[in-house]
C-alpha positions in Angstrom: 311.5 152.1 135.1 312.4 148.9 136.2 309.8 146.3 137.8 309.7 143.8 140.2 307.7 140.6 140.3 307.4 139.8 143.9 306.4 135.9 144.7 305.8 134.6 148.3 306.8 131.1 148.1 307.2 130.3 152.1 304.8 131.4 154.8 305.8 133.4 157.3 304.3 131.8 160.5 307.1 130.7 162.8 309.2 134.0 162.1 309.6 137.6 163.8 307.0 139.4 164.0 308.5 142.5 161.6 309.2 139.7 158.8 305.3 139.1 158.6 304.6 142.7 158.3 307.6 143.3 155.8 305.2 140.8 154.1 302.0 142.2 154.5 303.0 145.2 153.4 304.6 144.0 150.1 300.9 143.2 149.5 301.4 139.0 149.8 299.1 137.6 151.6 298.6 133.8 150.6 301.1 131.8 149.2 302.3 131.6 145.7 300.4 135.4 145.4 302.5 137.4 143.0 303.0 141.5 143.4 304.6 143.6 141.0 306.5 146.7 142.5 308.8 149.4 141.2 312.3 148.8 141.3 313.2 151.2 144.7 315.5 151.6 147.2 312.9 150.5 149.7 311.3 148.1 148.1 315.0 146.1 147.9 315.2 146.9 151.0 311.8 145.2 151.9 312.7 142.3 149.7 316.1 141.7 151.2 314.9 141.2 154.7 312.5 138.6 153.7 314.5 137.0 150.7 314.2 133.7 152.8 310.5 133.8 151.9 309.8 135.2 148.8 311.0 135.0 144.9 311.9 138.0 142.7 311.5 138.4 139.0 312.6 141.8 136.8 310.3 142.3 134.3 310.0 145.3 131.9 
């Protein structure tokens, strides 16, 4: 299965409130952290509603 690096490259203060937990729970919690998730449907999901604020890698 595929995998996703997950990167958060712009803090979330100054944004809706459901954007910082979209965050949280992606597991970043200081900037530049990196994550690796499976490739799901909800994680892309997750990923596309904060794509403003994070960076996304495949890796295998």
């Amino acid at each position: 299965m595929k995998m996703l690096r997950v990167t958060l490259v712009k803090s979330p203060i100054g944004y809706a409130e459901t954007q910082k937990k979209t965050v949280i729970s992606l597991g970043l919690t200081r900037m530049n952290k990196s994550k690796e998730h499976k490739d799901t449907p909800q994680i892309r999901g997750m990923i596309n509603k904060v794509k403003h604020l994070v960076k996304v890698e495949e890796i295998s």
